[in-house]
N, CA and C of each residue as an Amber inpcrd file, in Angstrom:
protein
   468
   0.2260000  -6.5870000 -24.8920000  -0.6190000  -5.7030000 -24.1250000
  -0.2870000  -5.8740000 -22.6510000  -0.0410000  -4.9220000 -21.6830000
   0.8340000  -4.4920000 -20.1830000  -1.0990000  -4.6320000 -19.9090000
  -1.1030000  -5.5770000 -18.4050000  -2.1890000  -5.1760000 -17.5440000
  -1.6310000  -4.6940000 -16.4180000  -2.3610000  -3.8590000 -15.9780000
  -2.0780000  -3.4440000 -14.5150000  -1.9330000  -4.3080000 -13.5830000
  -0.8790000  -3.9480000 -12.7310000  -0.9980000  -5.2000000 -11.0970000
  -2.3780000  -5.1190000 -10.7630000  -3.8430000  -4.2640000 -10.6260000
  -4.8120000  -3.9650000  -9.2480000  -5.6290000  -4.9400000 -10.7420000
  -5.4120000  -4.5900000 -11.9690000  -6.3140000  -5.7790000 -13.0180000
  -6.0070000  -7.5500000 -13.4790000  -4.5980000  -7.5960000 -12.5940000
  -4.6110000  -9.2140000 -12.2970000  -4.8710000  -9.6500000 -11.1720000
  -5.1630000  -8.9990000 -10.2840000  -5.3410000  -9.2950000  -9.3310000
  -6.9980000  -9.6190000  -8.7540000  -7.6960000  -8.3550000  -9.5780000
  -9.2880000  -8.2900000  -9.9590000  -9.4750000  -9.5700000 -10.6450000
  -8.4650000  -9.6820000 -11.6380000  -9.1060000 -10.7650000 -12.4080000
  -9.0370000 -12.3700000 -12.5570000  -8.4450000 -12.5750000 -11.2800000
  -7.7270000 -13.4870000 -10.3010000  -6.8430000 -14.3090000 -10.9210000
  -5.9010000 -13.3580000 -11.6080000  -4.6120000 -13.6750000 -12.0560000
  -3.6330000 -13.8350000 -10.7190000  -3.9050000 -14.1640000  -9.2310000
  -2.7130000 -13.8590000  -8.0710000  -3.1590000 -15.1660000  -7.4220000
  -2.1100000 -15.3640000  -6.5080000  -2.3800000 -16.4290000  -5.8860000
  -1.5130000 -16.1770000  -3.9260000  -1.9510000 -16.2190000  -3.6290000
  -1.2510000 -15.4720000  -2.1740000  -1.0720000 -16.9260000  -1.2290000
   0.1700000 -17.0450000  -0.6940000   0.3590000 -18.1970000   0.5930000
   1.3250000 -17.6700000   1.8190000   0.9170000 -18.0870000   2.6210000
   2.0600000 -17.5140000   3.8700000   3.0880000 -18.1120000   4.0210000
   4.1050000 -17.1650000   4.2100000   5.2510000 -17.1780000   3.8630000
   6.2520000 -17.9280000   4.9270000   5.6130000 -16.9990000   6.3050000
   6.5020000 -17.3880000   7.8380000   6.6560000 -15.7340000   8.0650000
   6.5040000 -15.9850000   9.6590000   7.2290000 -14.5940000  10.1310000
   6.1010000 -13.5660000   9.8730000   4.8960000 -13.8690000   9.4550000
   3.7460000 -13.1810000   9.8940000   3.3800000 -12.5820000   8.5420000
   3.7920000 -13.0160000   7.5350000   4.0190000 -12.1910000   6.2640000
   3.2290000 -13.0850000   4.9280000   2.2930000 -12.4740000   4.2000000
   2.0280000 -13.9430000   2.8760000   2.5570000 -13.1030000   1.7030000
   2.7840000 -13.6240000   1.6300000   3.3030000 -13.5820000  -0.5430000
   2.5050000 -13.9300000  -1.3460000   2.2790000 -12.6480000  -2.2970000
   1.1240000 -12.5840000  -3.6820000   1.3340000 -12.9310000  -4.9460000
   1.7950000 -13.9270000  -5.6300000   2.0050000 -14.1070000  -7.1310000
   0.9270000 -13.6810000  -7.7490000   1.3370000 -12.6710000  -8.6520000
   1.0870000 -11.9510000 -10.0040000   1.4880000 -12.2050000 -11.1400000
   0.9800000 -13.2110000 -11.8530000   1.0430000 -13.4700000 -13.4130000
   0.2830000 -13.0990000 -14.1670000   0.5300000 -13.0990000 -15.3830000
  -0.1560000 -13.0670000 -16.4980000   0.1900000 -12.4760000 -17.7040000
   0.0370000 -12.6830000 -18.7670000   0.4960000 -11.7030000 -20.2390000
   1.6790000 -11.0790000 -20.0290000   3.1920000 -12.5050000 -19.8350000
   4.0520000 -12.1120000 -19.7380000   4.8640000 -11.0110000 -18.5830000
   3.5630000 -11.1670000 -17.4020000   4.0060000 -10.1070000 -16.4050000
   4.2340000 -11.1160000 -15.1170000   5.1320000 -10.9370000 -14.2660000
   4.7840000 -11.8920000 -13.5590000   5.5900000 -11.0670000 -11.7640000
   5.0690000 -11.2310000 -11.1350000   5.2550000 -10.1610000  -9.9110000
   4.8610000 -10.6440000  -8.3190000   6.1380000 -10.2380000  -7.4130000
   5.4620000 -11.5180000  -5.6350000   5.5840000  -9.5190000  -5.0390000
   4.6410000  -9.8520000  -4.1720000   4.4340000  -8.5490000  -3.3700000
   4.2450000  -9.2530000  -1.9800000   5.0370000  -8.5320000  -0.9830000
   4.6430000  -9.2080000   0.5010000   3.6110000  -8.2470000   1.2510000
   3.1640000  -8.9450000   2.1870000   2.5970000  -7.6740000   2.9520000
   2.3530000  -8.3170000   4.0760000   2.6720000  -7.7000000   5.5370000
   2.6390000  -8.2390000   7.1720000   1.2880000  -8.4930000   7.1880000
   1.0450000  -9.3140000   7.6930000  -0.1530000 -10.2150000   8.6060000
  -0.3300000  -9.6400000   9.7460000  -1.4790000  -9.5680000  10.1860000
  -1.7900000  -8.5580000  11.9230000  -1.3360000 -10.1860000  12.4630000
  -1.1000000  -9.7280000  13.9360000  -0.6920000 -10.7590000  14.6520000
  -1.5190000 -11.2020000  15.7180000  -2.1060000 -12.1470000  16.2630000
  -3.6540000 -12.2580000  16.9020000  -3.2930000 -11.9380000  18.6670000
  -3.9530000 -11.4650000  18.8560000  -3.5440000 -11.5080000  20.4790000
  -3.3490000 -12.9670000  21.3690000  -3.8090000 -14.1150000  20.3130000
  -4.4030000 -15.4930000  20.9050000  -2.4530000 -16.1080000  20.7700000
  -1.8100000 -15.6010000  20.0760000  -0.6250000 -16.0690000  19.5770000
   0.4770000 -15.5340000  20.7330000  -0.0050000 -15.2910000  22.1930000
   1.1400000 -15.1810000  23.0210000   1.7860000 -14.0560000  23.2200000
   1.1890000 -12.2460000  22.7950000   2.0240000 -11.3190000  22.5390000
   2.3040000 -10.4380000  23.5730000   2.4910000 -11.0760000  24.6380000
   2.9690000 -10.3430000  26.4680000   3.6910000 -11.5060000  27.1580000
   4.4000000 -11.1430000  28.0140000   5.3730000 -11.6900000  28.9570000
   4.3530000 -11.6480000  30.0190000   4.5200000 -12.9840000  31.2420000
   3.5740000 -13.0460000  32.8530000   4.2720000 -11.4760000  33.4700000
   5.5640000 -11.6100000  33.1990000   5.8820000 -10.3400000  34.1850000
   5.5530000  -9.0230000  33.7710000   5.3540000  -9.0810000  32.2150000
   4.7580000  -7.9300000  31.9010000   3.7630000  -7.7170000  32.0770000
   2.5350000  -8.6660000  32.8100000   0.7640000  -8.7060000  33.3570000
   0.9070000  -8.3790000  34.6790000   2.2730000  -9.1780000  34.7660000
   2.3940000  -8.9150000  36.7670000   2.3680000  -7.5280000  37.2090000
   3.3560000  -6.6270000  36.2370000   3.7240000  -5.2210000  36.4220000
   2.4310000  -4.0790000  36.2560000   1.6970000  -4.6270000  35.0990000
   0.6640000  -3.8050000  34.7070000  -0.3860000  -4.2080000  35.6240000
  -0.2470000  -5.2930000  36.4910000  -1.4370000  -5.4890000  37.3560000
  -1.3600000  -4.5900000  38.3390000   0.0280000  -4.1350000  39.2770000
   0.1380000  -3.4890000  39.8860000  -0.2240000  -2.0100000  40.0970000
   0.1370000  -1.5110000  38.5320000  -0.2280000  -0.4340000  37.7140000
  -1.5600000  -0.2710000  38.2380000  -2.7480000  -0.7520000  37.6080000
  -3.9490000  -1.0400000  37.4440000  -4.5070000  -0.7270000  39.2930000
  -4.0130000  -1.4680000  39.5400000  -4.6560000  -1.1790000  41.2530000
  -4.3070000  -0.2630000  41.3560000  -2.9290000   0.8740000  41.7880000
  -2.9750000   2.4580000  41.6830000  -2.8650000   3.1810000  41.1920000
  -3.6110000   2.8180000  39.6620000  -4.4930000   3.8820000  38.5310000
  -5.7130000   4.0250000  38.1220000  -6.1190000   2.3920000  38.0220000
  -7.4410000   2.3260000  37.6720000  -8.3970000   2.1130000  38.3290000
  -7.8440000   1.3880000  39.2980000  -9.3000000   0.5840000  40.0750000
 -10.5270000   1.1320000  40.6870000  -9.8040000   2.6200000  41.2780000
 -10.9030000   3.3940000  41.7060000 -11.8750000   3.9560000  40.4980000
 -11.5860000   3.9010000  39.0440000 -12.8980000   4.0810000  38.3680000
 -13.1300000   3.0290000  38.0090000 -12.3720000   1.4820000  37.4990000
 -12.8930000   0.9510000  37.1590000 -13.3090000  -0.3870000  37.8610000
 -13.0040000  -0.6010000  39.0620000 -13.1380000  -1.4470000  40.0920000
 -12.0770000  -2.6220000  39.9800000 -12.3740000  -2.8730000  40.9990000
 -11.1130000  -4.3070000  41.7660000 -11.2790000  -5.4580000  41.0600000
 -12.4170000  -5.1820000  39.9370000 -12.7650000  -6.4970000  38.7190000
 -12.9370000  -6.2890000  38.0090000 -12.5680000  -4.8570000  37.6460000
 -12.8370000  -4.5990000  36.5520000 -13.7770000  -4.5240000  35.4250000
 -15.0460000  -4.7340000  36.7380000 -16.3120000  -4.1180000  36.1230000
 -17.1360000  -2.7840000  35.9230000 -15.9580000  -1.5970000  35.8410000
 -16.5790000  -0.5550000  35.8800000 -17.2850000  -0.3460000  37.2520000
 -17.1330000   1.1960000  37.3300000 -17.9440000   1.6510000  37.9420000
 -19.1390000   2.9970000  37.6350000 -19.7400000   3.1860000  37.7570000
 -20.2260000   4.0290000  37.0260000 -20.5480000   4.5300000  35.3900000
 -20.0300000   5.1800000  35.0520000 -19.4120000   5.5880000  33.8480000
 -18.3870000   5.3870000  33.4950000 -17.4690000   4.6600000  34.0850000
 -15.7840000   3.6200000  33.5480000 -16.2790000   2.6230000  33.3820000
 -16.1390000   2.5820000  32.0670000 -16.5120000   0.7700000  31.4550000
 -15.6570000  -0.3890000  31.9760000 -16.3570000  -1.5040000  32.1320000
 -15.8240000  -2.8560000  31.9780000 -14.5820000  -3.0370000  31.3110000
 -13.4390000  -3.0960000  32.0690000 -12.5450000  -3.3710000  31.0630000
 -12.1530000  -5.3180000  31.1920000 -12.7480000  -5.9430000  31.6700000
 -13.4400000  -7.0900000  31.2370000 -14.6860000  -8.2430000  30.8610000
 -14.3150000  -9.3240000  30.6620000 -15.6490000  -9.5650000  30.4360000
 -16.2340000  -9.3430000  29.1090000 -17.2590000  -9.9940000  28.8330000
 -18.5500000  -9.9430000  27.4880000 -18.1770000  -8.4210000  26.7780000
 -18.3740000  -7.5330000  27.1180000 -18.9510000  -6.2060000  26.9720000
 -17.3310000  -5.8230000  26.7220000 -16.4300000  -5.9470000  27.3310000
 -15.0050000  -5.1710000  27.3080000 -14.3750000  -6.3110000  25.8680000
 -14.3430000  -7.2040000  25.8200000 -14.1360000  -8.1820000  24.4390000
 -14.7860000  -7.5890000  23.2470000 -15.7730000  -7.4990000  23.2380000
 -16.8540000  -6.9890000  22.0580000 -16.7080000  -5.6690000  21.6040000
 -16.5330000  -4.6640000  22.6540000 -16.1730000  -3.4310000  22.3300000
 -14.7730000  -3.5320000  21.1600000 -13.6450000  -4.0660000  21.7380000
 -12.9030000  -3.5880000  21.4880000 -12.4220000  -5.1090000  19.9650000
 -13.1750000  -6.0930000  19.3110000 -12.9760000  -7.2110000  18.7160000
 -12.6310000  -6.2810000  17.6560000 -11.9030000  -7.0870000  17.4140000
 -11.4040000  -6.6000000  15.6670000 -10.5870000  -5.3920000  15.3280000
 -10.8950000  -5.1750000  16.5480000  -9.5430000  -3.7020000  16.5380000
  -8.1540000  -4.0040000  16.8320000  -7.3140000  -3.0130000  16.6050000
  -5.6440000  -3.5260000  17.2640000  -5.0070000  -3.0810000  17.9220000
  -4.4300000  -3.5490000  18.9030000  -3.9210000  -2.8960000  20.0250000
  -3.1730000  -1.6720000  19.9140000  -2.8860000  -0.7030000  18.8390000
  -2.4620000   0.5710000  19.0990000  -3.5380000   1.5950000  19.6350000
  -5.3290000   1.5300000  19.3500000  -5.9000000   1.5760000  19.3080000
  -6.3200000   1.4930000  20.8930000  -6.1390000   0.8010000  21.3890000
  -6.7720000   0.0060000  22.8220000  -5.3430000   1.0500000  24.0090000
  -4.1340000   0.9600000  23.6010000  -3.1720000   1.8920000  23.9680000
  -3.4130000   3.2820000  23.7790000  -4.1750000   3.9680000  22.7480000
  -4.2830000   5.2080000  22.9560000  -5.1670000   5.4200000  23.6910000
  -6.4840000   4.6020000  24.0130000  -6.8320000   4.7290000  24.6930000
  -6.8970000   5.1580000  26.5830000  -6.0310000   4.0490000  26.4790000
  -5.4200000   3.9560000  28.2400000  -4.8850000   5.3410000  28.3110000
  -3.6840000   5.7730000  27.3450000  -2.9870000   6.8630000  27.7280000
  -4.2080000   7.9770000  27.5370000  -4.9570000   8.0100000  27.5150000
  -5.8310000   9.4230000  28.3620000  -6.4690000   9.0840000  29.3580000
  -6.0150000   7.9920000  29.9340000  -6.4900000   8.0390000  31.1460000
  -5.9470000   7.9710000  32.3150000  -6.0220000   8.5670000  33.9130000
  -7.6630000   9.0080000  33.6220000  -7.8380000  10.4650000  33.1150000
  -8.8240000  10.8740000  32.7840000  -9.5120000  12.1300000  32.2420000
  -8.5310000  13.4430000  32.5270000  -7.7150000  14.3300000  32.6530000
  -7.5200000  14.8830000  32.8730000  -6.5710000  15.0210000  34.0060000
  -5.5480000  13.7310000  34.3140000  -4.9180000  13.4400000  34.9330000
  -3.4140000  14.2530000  34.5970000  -2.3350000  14.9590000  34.7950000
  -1.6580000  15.7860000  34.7560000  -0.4250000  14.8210000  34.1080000
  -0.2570000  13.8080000  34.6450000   0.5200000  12.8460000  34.3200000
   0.2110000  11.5030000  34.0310000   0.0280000  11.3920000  32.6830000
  -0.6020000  10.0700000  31.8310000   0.2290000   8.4940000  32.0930000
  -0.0700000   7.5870000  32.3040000   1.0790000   6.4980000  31.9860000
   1.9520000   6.5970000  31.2430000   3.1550000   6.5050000  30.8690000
   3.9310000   6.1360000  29.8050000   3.7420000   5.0420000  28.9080000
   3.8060000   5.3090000  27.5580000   3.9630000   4.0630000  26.7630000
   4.1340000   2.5210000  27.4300000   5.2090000   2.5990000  27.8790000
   5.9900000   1.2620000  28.6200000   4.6390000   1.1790000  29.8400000
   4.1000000   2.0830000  30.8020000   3.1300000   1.3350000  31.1780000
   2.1400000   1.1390000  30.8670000   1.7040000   1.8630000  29.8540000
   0.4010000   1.3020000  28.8970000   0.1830000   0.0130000  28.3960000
   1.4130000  -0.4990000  28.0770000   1.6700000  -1.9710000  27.4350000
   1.3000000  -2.3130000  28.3190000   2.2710000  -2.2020000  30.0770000
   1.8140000  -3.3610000  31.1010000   0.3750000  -3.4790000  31.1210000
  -0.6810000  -2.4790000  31.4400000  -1.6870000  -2.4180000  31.6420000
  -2.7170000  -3.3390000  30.6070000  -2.3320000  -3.0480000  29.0330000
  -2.7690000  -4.0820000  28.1040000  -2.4770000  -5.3710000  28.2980000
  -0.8740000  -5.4530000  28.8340000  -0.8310000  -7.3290000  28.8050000
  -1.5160000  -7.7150000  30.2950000  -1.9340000  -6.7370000  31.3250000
  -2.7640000  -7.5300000  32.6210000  -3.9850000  -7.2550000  31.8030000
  -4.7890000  -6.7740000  30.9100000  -6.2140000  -6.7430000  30.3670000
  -6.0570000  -7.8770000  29.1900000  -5.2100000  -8.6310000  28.7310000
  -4.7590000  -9.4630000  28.3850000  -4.8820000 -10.7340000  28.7050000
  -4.0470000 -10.6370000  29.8650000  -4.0630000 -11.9120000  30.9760000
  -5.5110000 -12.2630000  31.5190000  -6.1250000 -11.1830000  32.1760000
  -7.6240000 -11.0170000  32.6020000  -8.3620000 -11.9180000  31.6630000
  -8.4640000 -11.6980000  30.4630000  -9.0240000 -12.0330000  29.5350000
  -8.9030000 -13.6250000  28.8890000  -7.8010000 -14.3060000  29.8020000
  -7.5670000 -15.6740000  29.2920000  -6.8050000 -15.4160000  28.4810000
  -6.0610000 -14.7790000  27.5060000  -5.1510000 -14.5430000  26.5500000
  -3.9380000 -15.1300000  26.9160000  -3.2050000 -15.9000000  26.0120000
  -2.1830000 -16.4760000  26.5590000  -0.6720000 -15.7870000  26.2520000
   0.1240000 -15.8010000  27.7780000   1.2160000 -15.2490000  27.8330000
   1.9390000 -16.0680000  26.1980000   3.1820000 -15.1650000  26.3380000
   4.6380000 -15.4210000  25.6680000   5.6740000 -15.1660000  26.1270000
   6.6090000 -15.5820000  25.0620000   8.4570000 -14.9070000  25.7580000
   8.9160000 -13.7670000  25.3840000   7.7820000 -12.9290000  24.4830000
   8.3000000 -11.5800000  24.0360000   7.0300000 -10.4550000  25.0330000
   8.0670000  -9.9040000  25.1170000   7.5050000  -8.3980000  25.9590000
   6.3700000  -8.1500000  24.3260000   5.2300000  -7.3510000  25.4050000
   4.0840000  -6.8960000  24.3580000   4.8270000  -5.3470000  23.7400000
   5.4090000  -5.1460000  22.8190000   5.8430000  -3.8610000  22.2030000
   5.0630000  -2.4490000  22.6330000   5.4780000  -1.5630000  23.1570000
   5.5840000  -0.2710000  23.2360000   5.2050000   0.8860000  22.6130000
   5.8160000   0.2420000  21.2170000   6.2590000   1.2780000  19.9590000
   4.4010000   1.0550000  19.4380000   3.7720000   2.0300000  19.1370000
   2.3010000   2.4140000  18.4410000   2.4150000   1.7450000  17.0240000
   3.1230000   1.6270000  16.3140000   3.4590000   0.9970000  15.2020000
   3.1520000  -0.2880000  14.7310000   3.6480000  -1.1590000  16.4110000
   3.9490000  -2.4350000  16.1330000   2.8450000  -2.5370000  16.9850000
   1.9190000  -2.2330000  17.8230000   0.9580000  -2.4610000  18.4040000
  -0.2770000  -2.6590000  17.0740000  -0.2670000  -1.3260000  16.1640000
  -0.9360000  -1.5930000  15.0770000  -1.3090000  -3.3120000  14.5690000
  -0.1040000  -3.7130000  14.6560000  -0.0900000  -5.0600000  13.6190000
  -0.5740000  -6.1600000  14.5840000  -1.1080000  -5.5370000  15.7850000
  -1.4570000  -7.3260000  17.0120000  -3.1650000  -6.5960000  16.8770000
  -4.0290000  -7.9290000  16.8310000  -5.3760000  -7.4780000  16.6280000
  -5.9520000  -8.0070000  17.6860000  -6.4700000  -7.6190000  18.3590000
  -7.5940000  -8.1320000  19.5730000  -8.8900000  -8.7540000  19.0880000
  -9.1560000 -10.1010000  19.1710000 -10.1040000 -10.9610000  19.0580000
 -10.8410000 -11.5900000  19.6770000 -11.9320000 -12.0340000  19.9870000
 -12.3770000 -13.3710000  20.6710000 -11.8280000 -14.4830000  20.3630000
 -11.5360000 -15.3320000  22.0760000 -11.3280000 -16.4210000  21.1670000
 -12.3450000 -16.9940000  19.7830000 -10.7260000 -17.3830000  19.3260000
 -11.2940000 -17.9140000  18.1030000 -12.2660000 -19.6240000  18.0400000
């Protein structure tokens, strides 16, 4: 008798361990079936995923794009939220940075010419940095894809 992969797995016929490289592996046994499935791991923002010079650049950014709505600390002004701090962490926990990037790129409101990708990142790795988040040696990715897979957290 054939069980389905989603009915050994229900029936905690699997056993999952991480692999390396951001990835865990699922063993699937049972009734002669036996099956490894990988699947990527989100990657934590706490794990280093911006370069200093890539905070340095987006800081610059930030002073002649944002600051006039959202202030010189980034406590909002008005109706431009906090993009640090209690309130700017919480909003955005558990989400992943492709998410936090589409964001930026509409802003501001009706601006004729949006940041580019490449400075959207900068702008995330100085809201990054802001945030105590710790640099790395890899540039924070660009590509919406791979932003998907980095998750924005509190520290843990």
């Amino acid at each position: 008798m054939a069980l389905s992969l989603a009915a050994l797995v229900v029936s905690g016929f699997s056993r999952t361990s991480v692999v390396g490289s951001g990835f865990s592996r699922t063993s699937v046994v049972g009734s002669g079936f036996s099956r490894t499935m990988y699947a990527a791991q989100p990657t934590s923002v706490w794990s280093g995923v911006y370069t200093s010079s890539q905070a340095a650049a987006g800081e610059k950014t930030y002073y002649a794009r944002c600051s006039m709505c959202h202030g010189d600390d980034l406590a909002g002004i008005e109706r431009a939220p906090a993009l640090a701090g209690s309130q700017f962490l919480d909003s955005w926990n558990g989400k992943d940075l492709r998410r936090l990037l589409d964001r930026v790129l509409t802003m501001p409101p009706g601006d004729p010419k949006p940041p580019t990708n490449a400075e959207a990142a900068e702008l995330l790795a100085f809201l990054l940095r802001t945030a105590d988040m710790p640099s790395g040696s890899t540039a924070l990715p660009a590509d919406r894809s791979r932003l998907a897979e980095i998750m924005f957290e509190r520290k843990p």
